[in-house]
C-alpha positions as CSV (number, residue, x, y, z in Angstrom):
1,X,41.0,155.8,142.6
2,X,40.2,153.5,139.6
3,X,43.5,151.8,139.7
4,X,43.6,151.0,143.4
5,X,40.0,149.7,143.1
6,X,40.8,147.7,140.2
7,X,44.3,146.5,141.8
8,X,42.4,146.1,144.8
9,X,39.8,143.4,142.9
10,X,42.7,141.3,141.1
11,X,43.7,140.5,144.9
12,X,40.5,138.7,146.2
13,X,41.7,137.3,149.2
14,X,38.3,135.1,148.8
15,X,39.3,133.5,146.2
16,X,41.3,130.7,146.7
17,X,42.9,130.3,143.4
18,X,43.8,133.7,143.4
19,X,45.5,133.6,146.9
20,X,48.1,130.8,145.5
21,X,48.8,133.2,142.9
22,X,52.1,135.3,142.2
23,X,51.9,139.1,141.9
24,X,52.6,139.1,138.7
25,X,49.8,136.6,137.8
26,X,47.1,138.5,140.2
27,X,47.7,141.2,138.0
28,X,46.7,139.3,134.7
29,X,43.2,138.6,136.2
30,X,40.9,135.2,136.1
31,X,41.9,134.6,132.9
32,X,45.7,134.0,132.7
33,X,45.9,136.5,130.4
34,X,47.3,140.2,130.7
35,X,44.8,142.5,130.4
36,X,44.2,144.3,126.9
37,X,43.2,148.0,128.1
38,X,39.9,148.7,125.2
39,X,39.8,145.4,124.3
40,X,36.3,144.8,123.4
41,X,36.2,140.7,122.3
42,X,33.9,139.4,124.6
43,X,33.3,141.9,126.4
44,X,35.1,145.3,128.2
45,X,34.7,146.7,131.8
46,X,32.0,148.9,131.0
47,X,29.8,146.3,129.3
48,X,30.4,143.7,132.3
49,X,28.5,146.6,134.7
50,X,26.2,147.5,132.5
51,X,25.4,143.6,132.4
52,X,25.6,142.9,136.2
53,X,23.8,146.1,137.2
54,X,20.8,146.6,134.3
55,X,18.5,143.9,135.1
56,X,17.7,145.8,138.2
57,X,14.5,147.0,136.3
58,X,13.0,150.0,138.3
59,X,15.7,152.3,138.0
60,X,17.3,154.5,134.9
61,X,20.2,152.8,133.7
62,X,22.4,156.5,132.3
63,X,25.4,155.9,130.2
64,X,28.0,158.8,130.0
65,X,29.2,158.5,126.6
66,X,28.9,158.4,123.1
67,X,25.8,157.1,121.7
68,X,27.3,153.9,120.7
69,X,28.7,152.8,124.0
70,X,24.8,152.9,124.7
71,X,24.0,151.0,121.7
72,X,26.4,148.2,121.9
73,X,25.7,147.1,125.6
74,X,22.0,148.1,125.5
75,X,19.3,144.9,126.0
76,X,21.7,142.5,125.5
77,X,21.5,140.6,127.7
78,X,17.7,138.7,127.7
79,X,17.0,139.3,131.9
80,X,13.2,139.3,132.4
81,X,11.3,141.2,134.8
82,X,7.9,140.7,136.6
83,X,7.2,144.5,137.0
84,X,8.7,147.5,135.7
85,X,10.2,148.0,132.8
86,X,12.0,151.1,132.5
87,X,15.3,149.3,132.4
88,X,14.3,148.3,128.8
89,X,15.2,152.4,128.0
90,X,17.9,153.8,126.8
91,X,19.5,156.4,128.8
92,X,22.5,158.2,127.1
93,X,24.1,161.9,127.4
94,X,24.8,161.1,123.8
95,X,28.5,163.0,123.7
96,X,29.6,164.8,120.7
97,X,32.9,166.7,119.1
98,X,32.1,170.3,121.1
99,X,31.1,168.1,124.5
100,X,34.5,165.6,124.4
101,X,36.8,169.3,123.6
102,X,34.8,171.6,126.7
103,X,33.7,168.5,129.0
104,X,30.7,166.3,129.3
105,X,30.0,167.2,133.2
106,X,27.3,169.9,132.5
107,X,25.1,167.7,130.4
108,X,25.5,165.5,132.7
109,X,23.6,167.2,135.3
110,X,20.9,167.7,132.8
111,X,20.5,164.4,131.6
112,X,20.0,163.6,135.3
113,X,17.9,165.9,136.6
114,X,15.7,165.5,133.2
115,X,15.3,161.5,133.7
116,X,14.0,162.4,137.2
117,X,11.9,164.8,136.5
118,X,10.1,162.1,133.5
119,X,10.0,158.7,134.9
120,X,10.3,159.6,138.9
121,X,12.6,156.1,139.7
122,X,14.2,155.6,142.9
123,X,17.3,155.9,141.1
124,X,19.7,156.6,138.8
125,X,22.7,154.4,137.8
126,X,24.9,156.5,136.0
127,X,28.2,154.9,134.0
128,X,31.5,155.7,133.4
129,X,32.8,155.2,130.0
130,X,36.2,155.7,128.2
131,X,35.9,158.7,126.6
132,X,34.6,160.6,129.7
133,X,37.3,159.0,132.2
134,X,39.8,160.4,129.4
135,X,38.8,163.4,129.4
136,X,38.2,163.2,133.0
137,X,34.7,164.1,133.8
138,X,34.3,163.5,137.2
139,X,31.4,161.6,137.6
140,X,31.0,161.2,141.3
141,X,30.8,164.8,142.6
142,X,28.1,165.0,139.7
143,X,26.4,162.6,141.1
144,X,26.6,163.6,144.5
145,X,25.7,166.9,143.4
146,X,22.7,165.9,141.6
147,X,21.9,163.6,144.4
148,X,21.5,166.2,146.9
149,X,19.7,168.8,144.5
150,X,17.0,165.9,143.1
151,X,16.4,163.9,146.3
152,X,17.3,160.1,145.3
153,X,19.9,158.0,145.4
154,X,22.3,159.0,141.9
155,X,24.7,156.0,141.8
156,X,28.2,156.3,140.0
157,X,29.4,153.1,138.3
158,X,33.4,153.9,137.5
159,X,34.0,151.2,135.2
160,X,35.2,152.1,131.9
161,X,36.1,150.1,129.4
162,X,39.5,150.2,129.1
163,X,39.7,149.0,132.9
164,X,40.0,145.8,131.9
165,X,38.6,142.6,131.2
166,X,33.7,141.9,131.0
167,X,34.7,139.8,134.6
168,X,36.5,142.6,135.9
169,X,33.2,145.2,135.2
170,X,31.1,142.6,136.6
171,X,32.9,143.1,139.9
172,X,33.2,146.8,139.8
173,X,29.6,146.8,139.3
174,X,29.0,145.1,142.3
175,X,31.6,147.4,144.4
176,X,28.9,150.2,143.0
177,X,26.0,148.5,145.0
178,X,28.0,147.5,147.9
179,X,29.7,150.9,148.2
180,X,26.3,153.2,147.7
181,X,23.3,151.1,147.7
182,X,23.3,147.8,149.9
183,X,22.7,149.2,153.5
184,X,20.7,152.1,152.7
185,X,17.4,151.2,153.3
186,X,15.7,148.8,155.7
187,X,13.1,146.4,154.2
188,X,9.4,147.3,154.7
189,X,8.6,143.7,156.5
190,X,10.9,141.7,159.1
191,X,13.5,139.7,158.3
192,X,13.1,136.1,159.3
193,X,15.3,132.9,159.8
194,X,15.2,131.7,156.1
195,X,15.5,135.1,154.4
196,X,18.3,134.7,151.6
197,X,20.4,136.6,148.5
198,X,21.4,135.2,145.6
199,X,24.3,136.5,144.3
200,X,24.8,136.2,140.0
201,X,21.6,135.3,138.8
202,X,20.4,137.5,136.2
203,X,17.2,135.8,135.5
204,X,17.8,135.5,131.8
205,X,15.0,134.0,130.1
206,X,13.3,134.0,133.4
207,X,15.1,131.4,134.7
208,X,14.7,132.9,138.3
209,X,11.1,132.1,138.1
210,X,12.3,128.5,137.7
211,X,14.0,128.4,141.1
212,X,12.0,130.7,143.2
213,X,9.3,128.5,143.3
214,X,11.4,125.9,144.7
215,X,13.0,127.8,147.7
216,X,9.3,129.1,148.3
217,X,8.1,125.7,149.0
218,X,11.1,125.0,151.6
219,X,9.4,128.0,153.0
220,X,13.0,130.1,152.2
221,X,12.5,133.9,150.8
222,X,14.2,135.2,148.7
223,X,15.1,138.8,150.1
224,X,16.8,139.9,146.8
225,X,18.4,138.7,143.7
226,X,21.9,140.2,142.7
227,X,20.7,141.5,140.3
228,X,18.5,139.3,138.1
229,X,14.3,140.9,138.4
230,X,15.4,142.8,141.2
231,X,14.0,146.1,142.9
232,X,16.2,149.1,144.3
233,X,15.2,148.9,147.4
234,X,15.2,145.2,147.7
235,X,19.1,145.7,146.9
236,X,19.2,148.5,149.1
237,X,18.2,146.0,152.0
238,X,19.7,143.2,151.3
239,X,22.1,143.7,154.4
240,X,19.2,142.0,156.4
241,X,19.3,138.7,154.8
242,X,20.5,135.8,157.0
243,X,22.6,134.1,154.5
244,X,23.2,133.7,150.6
245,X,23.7,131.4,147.4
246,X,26.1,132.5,144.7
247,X,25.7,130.9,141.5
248,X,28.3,132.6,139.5
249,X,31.8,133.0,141.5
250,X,33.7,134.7,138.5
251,X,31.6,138.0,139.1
252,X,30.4,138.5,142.5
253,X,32.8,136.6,144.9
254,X,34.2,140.0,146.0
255,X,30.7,141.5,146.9
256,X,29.8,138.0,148.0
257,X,32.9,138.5,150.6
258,X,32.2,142.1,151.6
259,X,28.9,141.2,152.6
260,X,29.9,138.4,154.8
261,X,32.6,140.8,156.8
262,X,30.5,143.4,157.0
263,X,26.9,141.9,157.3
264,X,28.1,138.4,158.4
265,X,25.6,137.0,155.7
266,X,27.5,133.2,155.0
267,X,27.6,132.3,151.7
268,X,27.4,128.7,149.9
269,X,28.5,128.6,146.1
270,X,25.9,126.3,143.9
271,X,24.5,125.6,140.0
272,X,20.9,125.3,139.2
273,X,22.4,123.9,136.1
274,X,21.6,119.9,135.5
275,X,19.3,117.9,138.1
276,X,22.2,116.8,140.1
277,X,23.6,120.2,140.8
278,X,20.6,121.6,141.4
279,X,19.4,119.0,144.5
280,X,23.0,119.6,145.5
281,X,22.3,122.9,145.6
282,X,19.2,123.1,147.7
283,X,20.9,121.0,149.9
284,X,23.0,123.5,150.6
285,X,21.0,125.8,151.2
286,X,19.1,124.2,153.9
287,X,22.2,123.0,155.6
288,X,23.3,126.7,155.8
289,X,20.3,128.1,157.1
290,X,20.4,125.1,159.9
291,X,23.3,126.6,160.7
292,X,22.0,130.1,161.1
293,X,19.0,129.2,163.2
294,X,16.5,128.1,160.9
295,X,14.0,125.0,161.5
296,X,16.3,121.4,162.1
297,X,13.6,120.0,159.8
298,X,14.7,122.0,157.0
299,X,17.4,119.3,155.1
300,X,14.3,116.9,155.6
301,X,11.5,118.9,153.8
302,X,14.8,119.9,151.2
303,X,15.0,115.8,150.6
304,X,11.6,115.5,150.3
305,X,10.8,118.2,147.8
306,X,14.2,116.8,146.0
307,X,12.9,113.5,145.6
308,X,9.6,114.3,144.6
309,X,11.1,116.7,142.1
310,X,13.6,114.6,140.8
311,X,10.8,112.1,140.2
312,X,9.1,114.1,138.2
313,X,11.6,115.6,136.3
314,X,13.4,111.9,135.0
315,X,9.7,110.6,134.4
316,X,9.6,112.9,131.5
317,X,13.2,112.8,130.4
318,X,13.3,109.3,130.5
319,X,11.1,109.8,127.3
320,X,13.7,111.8,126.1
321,X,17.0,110.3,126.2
322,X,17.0,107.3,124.2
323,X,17.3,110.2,120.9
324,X,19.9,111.4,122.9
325,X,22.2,109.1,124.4
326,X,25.7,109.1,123.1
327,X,25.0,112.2,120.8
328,X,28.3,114.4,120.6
329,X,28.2,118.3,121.7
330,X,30.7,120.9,121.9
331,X,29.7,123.3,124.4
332,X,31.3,126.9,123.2
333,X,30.6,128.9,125.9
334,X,32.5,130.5,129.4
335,X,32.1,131.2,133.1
336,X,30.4,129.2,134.9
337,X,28.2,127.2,132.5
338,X,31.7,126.1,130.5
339,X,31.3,123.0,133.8
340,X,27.7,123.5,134.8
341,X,25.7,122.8,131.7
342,X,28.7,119.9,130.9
343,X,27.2,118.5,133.9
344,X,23.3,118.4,132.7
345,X,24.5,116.8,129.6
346,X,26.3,114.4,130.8
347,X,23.1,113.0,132.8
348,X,21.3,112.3,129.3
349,X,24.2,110.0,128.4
350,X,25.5,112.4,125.7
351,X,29.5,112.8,124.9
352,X,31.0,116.3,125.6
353,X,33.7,116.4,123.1
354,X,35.0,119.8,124.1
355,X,34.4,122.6,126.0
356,X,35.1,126.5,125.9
357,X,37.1,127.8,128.5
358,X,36.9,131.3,127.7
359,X,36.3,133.9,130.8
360,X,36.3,130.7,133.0
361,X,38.9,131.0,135.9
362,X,41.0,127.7,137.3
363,X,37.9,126.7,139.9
364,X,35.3,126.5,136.8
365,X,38.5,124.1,135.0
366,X,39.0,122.3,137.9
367,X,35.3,121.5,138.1
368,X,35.4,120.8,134.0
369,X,38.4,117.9,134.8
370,X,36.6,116.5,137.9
371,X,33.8,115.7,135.9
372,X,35.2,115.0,132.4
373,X,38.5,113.4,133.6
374,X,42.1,115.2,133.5
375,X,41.8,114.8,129.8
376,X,39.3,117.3,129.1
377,X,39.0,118.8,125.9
378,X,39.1,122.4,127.2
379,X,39.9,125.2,125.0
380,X,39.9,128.9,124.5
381,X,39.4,130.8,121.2
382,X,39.0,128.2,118.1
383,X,39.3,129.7,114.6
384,X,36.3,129.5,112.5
385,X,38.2,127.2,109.7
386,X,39.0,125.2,112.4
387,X,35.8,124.7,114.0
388,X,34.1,124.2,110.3
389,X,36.6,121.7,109.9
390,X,35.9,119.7,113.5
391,X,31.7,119.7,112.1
392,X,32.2,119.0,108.8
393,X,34.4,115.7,109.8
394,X,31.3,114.9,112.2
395,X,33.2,115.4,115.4
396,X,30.2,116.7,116.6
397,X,26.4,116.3,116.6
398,X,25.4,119.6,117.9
399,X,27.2,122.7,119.2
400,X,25.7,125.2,122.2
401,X,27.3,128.6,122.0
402,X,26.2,132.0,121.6
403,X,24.8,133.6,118.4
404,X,28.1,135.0,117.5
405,X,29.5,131.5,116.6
406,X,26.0,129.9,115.3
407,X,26.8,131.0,111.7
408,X,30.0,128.5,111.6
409,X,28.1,125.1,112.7
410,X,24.8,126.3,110.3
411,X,27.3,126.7,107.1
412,X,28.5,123.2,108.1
413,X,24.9,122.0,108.4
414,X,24.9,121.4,111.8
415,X,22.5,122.1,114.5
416,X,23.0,124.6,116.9
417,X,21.3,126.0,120.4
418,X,21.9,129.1,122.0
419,X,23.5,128.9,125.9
420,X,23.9,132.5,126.0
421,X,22.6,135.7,127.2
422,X,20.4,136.3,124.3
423,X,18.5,132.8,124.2
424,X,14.6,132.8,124.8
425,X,14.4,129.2,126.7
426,X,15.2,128.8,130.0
427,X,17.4,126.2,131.5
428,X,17.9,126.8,135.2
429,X,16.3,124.2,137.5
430,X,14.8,120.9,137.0
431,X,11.8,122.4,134.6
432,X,14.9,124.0,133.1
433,X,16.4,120.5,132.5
434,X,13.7,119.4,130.6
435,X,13.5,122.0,129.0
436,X,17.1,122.2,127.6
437,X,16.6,118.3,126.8
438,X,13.6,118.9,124.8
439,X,15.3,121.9,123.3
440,X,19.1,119.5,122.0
441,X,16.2,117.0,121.1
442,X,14.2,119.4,118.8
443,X,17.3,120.7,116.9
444,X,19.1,117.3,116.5
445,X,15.2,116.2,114.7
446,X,14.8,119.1,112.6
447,X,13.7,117.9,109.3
448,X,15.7,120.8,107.5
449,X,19.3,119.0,107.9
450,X,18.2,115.7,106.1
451,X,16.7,118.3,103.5
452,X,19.6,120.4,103.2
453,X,22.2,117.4,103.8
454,X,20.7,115.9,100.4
455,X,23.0,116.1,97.2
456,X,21.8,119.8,95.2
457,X,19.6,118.5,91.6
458,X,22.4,120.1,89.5
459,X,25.1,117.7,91.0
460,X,22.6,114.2,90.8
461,X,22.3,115.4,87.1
462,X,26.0,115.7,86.8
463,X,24.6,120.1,86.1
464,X,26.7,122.0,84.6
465,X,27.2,119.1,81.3
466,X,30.4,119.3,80.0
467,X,31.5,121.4,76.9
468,X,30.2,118.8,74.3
469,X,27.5,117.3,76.3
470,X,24.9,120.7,76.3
């Protein structure tokens, strides 16, 4: 069943790129690379659901597995919530020597029925790891079983790691919700004309509360957010949306698809990512709830609140940029923001020397050309000595990444931001804009690089003397 499901996702009809494809590419995923079954570097099927899936925060989050499977993917990814928190625990059956030898099925059931007996949620996300798909626990009749005997909803997410590629889980996860959760409940109020999903936000940082607040003023609701501060049984109804916004393509365009065949929920793709792409965006979104019925006037009231945003957002950049025009960044990152943060930079005048393309399919590099020119400095993997090489020549002023990677350009004395999952700032939106700016502005001005840029006191006093000289 896994290998027809996975076969099944490297064939996504809605995927353009993919559809020009040959067989024998679809099956070396997004990436253009065959896929490394185990292969943890950036990321492995399991730790791609676990990412898509935990910021739904009211549920328990159960991994089948050793304890480190657990401990590697747990919290790492910084998604905030507004309410509960129990996504924040760690939920493990914690599988030893004796369990791997007679089976891990049994204290499955246990570990089940003993998180809903504790912490009552609606539900329970349970996760498929290697070593349980080896030894071929079969997690979905435990989970129908416990299901039936416990009263609420026991989800199974078959997504091990060595399934593939961190994309590849994101997408599995989201055949999880579409497969047991999305149509299972009806939502406790009406649905109206300007109801909406957003597909691949993950509200990292918070960076949902940055664009809800817009749509809210168009009068548009968000009905629920896949997945980012989201609610089981606002996922559970999101069937009765009216139509959606996906913001990251590289994991959810199969559920995004599957919605709109089954549901007829249309879908617009969009950034929230630079000031441009995020008017562009709202846009969008009004134009496609026109479409569905919603008030003419909406693309009107959208201009309006563009304009007045837009207004306010340059009137404090413009403060901002002169430090920041024509500064040099290399942006090592992937997915989505490998074009969409190139784009917000590139609006305060500064010079993208290079960009990761790691994770990011053809669309995302086709987007990265179209707005850096068919030259485009676009790369994959760069070797440390490499990289230490590129900022110690001064090829670069800054460099965004993750933390992973912030080691290299600090040893070079360089400044560095986090992009990633793990940062504490958010970016989205045009508050998110400003505060990214203010963000490149503060580490580019640190006084600690002209302090530790000056010559050491041992080489001004020509320290260690020379034999003769003590």
């Amino acid at each position: 069943m896994l290998k027809a499901k996975v076969q099944e996702l490297m064939n996504e009809p809605g995927c353009a790129t993919n559809r020009a494809k040959s067989d024998a590419d679809k099956k070396k995923g997004c990436s253009g690379k065959a896929l490394a079954p185990g292969a943890a570097a950036g990321g492995c099927a399991f730790d791609g659901a676990k990412i898509a899936l935990q910021p739904i925060t009211d549920v328990v989050h159960l991994v089948h597995g050793p304890l480190a499977c657990e401990g590697n993917s747990w919290d790492s990814r910084n998604s905030a919530s507004s309410g509960p928190t129990l996504y924040r625990r760690g939920f493990t059956t914690d599988l030893g020597e004796l369990d791997i030898i007679h089976g891990g099925e049994r204290k499955l059931f246990r570990a089940i029925r003993d998180a809903a007996e504790r912490f009552r949620p609606p539900a329970v996300f349970v996760y498929q790891t290697c070593v349980t798909a080896l030894i071929g626990d079969d997690v979905e009749a435990v989970c129908r079983e416990a299901s039936r005997r416990f009263g609420l909803p026991v989800i199974p997410v078959n997504a091990p790691g060595f399934a593939g590629s961190k994309n590849l889980g994101n997408r599995l996860g989201g055949e999880a919700l579409f497969e047991h959760v999305i149509g299972t409940a009806e939502p406790e109020d009406p649905s109206g004309p300007t109801d909406i999903l957003i597909y691949g936000e993950y509200n990292v940082a918070g960076e949902l509360w940055q664009v809800r607040p817009l749509l809210e003023r168009l009068g548009i609701r968000v009905r629920a957010c896949i997945t980012g501060d989201s609610r089981y049984r606002e996922i559970a109804s999101a069937h009765r949306a009216g139509a959606a916004i996906m913001l990251c393509s590289q994991a959810m365009i199969t559920l995004a698809r599957k919605m709109h065949e089954r549901w007829g929920i249309p879908y617009v793709e969009g950034s929230f990512y630079g000031i441009q792409d995020t008017s562009d965006t709202l846009r969008a979104i009004a134009r496609l709830l026109v479409e569905q019925g919603a008030d003419p006037e909406l693309p009107t009231r959208a201009d309006a609140l563009i304009a007045a945003e837009e207004r306010r957002a340059w009137a404090r950049l413009d403060r901002m940029a002169p430090g920041l025009a024509g500064r040099k960044v290399l942006l090592y990152t992937g997915g989505v923001k490998s074009w969409s943060v190139v784009s917000a930079l590139q609006e305060m005048g500064m010079e993208v020397i290079g960009t990761s393309v790691r994770k990011s399919t053809d669309g995302d590099k086709a987007r990265i050309k179209a707005l850096m020119g068919e030259e485009a400095n676009m790369f994959g993997q760069i070797p440390a000595k490499d990289m230490y090489a590129m900022f110690a020549e001064g090829k670069a002023d800054i460099m965004l990444s993750g933390g992973r990677t912030q080691f290299v350009a600090l040893k070079s004395l360089t400044p560095w931001l986090d992009i990633n999952q793990e940062r504490h700032h958010a970016y989205a939106g045009y508050d998110g804009m400003v505060e990214l700016v203010r963000q490149i502005g503060r580490a580019l001005d640190n006084p600690v690089w002209a302090e530790v840029r000056r010559p050491v006191p041992w080489d001004e006093q020509g320290w260690p003397p020379r034999p003769g000289e003590e």
